[in-house]
SENU-315961 format. One record per residue (C-alpha): residue number from 1; residue in one letter; chain; y, x, z negated. Coordinates in nm, 2 decimals, always signed. Example, Ala and Ser with C-alpha at 12.3 -4.5 7.8 and 13.67 -1.06 7.14 Angstrom:
! SENU-315961
1; a; A; -0.45; +1.23; -0.78
2; s; A; -0.11; +1.37; -0.71
***
This chain:
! SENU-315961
1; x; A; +0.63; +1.18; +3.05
2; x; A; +0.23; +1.20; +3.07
3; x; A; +0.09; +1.56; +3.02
4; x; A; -0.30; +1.61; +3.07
5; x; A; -0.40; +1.95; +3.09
6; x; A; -0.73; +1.92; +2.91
7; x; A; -1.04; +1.81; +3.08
8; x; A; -1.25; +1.50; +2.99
9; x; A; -1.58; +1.61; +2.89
10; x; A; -1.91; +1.35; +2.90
11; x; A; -1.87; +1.20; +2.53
12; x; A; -1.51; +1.22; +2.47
13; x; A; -1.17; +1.27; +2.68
14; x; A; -0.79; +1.35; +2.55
15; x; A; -0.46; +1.22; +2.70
16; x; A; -0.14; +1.35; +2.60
17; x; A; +0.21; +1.16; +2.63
18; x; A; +0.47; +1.38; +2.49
19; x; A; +0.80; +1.23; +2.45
20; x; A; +1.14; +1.31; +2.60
21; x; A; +1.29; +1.39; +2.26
22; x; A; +1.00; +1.66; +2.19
23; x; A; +1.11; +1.81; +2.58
24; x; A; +1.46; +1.82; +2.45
25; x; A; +1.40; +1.99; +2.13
26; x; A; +1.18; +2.27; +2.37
27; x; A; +1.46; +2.34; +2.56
28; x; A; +1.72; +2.36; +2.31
29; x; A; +1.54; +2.65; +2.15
30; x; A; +1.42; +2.84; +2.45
31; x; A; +1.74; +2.84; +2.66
32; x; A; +1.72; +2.58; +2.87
33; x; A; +1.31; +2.58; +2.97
34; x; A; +1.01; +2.34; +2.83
35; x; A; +0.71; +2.44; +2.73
36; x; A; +0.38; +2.29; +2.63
37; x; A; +0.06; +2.46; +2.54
38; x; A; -0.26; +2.27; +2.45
39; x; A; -0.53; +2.46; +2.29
40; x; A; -0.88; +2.37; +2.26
41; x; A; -1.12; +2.46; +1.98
42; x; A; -1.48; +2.40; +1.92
43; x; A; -1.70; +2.38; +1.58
44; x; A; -1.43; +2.44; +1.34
45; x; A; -1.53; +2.29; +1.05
46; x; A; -1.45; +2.31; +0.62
47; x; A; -1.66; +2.45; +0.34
48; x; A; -1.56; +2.17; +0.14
49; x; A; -1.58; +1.90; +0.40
50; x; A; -1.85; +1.61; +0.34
51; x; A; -2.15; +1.48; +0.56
52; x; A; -1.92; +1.16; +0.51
53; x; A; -1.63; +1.28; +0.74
54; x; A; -1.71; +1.47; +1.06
55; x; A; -1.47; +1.56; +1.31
56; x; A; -1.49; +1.38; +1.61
57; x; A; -1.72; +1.57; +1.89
58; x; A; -1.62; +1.93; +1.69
59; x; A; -1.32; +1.92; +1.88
60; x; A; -0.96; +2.00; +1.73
61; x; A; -0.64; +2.06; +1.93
62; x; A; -0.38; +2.25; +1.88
63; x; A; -0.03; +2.18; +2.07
64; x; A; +0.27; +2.37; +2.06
65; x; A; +0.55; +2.40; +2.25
66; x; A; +0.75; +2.70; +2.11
67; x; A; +1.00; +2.50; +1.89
68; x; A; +0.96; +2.32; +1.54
69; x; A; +0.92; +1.98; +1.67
70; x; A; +0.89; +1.75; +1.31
71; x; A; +1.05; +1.45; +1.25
72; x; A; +1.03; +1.32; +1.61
73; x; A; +1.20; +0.90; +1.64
74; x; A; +0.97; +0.86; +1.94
75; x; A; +0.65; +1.00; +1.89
76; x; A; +0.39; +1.22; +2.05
77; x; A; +0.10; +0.98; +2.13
78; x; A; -0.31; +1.13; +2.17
79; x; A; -0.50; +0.92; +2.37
80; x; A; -0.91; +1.04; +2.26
81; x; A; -1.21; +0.84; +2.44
82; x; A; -1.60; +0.78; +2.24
83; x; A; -1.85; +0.64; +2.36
84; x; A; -1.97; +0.69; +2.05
85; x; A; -1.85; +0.50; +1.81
86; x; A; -2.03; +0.46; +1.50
87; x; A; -1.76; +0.49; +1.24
88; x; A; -1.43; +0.43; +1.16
89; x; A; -1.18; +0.67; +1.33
90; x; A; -0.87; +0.81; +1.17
91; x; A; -0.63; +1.05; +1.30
92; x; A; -0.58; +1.36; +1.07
93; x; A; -0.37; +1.71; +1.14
94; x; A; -0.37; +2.03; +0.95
95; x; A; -0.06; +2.26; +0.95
96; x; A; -0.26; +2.57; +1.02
97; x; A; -0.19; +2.76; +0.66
98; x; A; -0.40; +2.82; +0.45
99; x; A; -0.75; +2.67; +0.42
100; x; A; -0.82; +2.38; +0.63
101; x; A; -0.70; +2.09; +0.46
102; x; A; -0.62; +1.73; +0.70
103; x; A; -0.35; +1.51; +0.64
104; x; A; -0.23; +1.14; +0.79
105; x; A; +0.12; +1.24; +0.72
106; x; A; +0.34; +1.23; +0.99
107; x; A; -0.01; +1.06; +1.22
108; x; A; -0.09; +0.69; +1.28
109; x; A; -0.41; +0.54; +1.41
110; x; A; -0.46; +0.26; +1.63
111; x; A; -0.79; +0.19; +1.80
112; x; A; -0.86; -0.04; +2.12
113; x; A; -1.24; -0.07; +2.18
114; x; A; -1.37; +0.31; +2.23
115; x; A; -1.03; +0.43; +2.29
116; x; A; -0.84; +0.64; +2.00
117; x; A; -0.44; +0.70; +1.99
118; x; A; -0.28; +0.91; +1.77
119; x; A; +0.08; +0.90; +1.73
120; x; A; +0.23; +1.18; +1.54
121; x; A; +0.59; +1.29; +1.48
122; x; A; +0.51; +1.65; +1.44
123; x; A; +0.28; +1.92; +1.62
124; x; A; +0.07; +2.09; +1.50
125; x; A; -0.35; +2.10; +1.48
126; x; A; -0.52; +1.75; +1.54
127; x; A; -0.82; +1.65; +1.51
128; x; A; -0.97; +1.25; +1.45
129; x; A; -1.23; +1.24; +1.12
130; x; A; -1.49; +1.00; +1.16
131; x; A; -1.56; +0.78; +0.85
132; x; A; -1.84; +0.57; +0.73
133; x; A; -1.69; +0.21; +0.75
134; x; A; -1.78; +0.17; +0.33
135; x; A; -1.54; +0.45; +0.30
136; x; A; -1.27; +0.34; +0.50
137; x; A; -1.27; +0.00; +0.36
138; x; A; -1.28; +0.13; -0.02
139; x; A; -0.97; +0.34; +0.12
140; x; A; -0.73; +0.01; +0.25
141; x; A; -0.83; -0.13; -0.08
142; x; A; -0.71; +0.18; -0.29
143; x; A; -0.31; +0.10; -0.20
144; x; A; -0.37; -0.22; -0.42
145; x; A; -0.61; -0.10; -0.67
146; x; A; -0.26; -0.07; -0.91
147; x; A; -0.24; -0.41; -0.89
148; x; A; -0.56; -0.51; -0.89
149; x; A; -0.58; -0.33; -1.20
150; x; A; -0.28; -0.52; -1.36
151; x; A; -0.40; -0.84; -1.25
152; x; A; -0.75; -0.77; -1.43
153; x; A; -0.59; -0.66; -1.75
154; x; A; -0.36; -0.91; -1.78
155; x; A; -0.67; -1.20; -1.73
156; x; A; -0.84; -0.97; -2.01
157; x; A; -0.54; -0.98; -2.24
158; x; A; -0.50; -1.35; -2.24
159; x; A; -0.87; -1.38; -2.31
160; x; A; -0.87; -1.20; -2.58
161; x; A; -0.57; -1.36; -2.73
162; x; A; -0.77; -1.72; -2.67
163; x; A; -1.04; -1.60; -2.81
164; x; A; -0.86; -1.43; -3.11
165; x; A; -0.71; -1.80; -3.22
166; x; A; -1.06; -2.00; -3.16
167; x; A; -1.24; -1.72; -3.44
168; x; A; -0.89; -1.77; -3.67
169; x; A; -0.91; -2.14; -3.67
170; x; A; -1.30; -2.12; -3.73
171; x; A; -1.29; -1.84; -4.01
172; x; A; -0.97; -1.98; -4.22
173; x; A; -0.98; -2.38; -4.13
174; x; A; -1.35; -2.48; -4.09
175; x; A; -1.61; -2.19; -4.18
176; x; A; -1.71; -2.39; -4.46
177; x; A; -1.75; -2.73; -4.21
178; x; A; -1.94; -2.51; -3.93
179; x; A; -2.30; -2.62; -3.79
180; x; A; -2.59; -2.42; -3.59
181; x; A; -2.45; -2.47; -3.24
182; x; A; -2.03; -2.36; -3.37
183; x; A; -2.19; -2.04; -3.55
184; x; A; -2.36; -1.95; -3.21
185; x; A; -2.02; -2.02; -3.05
186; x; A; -1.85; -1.82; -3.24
187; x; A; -2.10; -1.53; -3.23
188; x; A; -2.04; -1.57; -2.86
189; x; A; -1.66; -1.56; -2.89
190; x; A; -1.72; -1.25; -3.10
191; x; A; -1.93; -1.03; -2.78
192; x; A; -1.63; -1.13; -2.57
193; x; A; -1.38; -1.02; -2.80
194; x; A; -1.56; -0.70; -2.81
195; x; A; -1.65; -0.64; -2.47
196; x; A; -1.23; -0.74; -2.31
197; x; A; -1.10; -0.46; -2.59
198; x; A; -1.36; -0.19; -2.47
199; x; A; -1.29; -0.28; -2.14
200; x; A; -0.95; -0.24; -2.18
201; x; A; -0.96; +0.07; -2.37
202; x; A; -1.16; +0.21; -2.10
203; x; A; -0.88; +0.34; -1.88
204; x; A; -0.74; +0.50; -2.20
205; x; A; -1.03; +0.63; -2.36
206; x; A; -1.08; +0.83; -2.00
207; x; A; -0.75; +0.99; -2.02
208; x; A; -0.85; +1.18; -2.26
209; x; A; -1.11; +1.33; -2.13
210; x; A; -1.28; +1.36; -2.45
211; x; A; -1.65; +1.39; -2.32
212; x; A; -1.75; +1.23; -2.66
213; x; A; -1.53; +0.96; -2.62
214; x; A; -1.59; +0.85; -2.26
215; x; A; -1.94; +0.79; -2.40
216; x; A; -1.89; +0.61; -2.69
217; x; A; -1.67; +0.35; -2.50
218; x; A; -1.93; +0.37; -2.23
219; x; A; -2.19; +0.26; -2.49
220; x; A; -1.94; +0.00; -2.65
221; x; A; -1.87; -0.17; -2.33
222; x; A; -2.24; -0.17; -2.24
223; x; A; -2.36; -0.33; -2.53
224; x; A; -2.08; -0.54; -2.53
225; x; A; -2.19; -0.67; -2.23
226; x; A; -2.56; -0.73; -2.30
227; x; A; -2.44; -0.92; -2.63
228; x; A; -2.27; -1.19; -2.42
229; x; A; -2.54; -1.23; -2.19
230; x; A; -2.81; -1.29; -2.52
231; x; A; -2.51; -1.51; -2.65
232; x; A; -2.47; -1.69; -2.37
233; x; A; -2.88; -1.74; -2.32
234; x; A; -2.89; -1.86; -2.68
235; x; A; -2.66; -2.09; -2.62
236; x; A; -2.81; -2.22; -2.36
237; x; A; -3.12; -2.24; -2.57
238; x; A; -3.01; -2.41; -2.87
239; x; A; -2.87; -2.67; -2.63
240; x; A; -3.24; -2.71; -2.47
241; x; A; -3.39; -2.75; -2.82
242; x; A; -3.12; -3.00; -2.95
243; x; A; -3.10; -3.24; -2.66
244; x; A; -3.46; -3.19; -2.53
245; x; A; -3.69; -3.08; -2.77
246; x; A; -3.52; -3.28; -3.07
247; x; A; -3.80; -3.26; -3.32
248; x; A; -3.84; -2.90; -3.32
249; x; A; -3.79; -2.76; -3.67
250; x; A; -3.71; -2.37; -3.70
251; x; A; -3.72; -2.19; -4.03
252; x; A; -3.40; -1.94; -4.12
253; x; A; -3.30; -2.07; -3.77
254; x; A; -2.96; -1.93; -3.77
255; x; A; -3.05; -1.61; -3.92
256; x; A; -3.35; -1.55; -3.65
257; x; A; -3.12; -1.64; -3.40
258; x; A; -2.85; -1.37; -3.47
259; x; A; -3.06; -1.11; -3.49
260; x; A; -3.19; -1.18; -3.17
261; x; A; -2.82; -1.19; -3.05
262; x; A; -2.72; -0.86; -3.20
263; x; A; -3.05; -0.73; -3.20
264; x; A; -3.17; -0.80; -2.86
265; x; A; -2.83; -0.58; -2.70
266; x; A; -2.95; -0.25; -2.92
267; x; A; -3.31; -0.28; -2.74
268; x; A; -3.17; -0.29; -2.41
269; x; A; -2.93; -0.05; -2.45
270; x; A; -3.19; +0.20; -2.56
271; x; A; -3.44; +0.09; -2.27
272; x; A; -3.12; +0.14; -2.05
273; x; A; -3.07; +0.48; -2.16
***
């Protein structure tokens, strides 16, 4: 059954289809008769809400039809026309109680061009919430951010692990054997290390939102990260000098070298800062 009481204005219009099951339950509870009751209201809007999310032309709705209709099989479908459209629509309702706080539970959204249906199994205040289309991406994304975040630690862990039996074999089996470019390596291998344990830390360390901690493992993981880079440019470097520019002689080479790997992440960090 198609119910449309309301009248379509010049940017938006609402259609309501209200479901035999929802007529039933009317009846039941007011001996024998239906009823339906669409209210219209303009400009309501929350303290708290964002210039992110705006409601959609200031217009929220508010349907009853003197029964507690929840939990409906078939449900009660909003049909909302924009013109408009310039961000992603979502359909949101709000129980009436208390401040105003919107929901999706109980509402679906499916959009068809510039036309908006809500499908809810419960009445009560509706309204749709415009959102920027960064924000509703970033929220699809959040149902597998769990995972995402598993999958990330695990490639961390074995990194580490990889990198924790290259610096064994070097400092117990062949420290003694090692040239310029394996001490570079290995310097490099080191930054790594450092920067996979404070990145997997992090997560921790925020937890306990100790102020003083979040920082420190902020700073840690920062100047983790600039240390690899150096490491990574020296390498790079030494393999320029060695294979290009063969006759170039360098005094305390490996000593200048580290503390420009080491060195080189404190000045940044502090530029940074």
């Amino acid at each position: 059954m198609i119910f449309d009481p309301l009248v379509c204005q010049v940017q938006s219009c609402i259609t309501l289809k209200i479901s035999k099951e929802a007529f039933d339950k009317s009846r039941l509870e007011n001996n024998g008769s239906a009823f339906v009751g669409v209210l219209q209201f303009k400009n309501i809007g929350n303290k708290d809400e964002t210039k992110n999310q705006t409601i959609l032309n200031n217009e929220v709705y508010g349907i009853t039809m003197r029964a507690n209709i929840t939990n409906l099989t078939n449900s009660i479908d909003m049909f909302f026309t924009n013109n408009e459209m310039e961000r992603k629509a979502s359909c949101r309702s709000w129980d009436g109680k208390g401040e105003l706080n919107w929901t999706t539970s109980g509402c679906e959204t499916e959009i068809n061009g510039n036309s908006i249906k809500c499908s809810c199994s419960h009445l009560t205040f509706f309204a749709v919430l415009m959102i920027p289309q960064s924000q509703s991406d970033a929220n699809k994304t959040a149902p597998h951010l769990e995972s995402l975040t598993l999958i990330t630690s695990i490639g961390c862990g074995i990194s580490m692990f990889f990198l924790s039996i290259a610096l064994f074999m070097h400092f117990l089996l062949r420290k003694a054997k090692s040239n310029q470019a394996t001490k570079i390596l290995m310097n490099m291998f080191v930054s790594l290390c450092l920067l996979n344990a404070a990145f997997l830390s992090n997560e921790s360390v925020a937890n306990t939102q100790d102020n003083t901690a979040c920082v420190f493992i902020a700073l840690v993981l920062h100047y983790s990260m600039l240390a690899s880079f150096t490491w990574f440019f020296i390498q790079a470097l030494h393999m320029y000098l060695w294979l290009i520019r063969q006759n170039v002689t360098i005094t305390n080479y490996v000593r200048k070298i580290t503390v420009l790997g080491w060195g080189a992440g404190l000045q940044m960090l502090a530029f940074t800062t």
